[in-house]
C-alpha positions as CSV (number, residue, x, y, z in Angstrom):
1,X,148.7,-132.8,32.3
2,X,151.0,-131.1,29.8
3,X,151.0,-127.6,30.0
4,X,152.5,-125.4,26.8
5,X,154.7,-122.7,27.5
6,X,153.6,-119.8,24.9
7,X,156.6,-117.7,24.1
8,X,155.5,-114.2,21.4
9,X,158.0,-111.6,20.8
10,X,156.8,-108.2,18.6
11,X,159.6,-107.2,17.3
12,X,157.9,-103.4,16.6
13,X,156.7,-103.3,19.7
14,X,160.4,-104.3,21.4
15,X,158.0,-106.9,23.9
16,X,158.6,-110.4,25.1
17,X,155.6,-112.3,26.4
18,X,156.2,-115.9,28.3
19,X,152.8,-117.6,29.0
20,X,153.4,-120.5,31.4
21,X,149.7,-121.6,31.6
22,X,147.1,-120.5,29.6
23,X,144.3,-119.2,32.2
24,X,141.9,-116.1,32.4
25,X,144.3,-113.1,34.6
26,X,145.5,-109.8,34.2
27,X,149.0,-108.2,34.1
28,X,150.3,-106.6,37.1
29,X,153.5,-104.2,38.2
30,X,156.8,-105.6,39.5
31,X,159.5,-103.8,41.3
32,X,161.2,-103.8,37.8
33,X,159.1,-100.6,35.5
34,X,160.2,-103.0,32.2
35,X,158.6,-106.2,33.8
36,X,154.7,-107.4,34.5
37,X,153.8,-110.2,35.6
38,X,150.4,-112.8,34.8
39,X,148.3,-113.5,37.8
40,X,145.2,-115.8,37.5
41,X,142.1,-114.9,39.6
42,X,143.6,-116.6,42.7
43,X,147.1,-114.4,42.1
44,X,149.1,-117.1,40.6
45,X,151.8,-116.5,38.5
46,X,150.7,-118.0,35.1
47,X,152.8,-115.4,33.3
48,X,155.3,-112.2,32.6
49,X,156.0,-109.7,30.2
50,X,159.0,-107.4,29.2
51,X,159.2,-103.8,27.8
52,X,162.5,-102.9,25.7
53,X,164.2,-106.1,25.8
54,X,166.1,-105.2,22.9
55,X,167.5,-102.7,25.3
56,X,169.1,-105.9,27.9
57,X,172.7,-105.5,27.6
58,X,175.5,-106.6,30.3
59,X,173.6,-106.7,33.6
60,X,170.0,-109.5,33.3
61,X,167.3,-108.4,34.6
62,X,166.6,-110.6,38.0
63,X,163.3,-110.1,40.3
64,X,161.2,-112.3,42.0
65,X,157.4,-112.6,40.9
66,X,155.0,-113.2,44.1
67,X,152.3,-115.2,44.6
68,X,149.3,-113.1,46.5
């Protein structure tokens, strides 16, 4: 099955969503304060989301997102 990778950016907001499958979850913290990430019910990453991205200069950002 193909699955569609939802990319929304508000531009007012200075936020990046990347949905990788679209499932029922809930965001959660990541050792980064500008990143959460999209867990299903099960704790699968389906998802992430970034604060300030405008703000990304030099240095990306780089984290790993778990699987519980």
């Amino acid at each position: 099955m193909d699955e569609k990778i939802r990319i929304w950016y508000d531009p007012e907001g200075d936020y990046l969503e990347i949905t990788l499958r679209n499932a029922p979850g809930f965001f959660r913290e990541t050792s980064l304060d500008q990143v959460m990430e999209k867990v299903d019910l099960e704790g699968r990453v389906i998802g992430f989301s970034i604060l300030k991205v405008s703000a990304l200069k030099g240095e990306p950002l780089e984290l790993s997102l778990t699987q519980s």
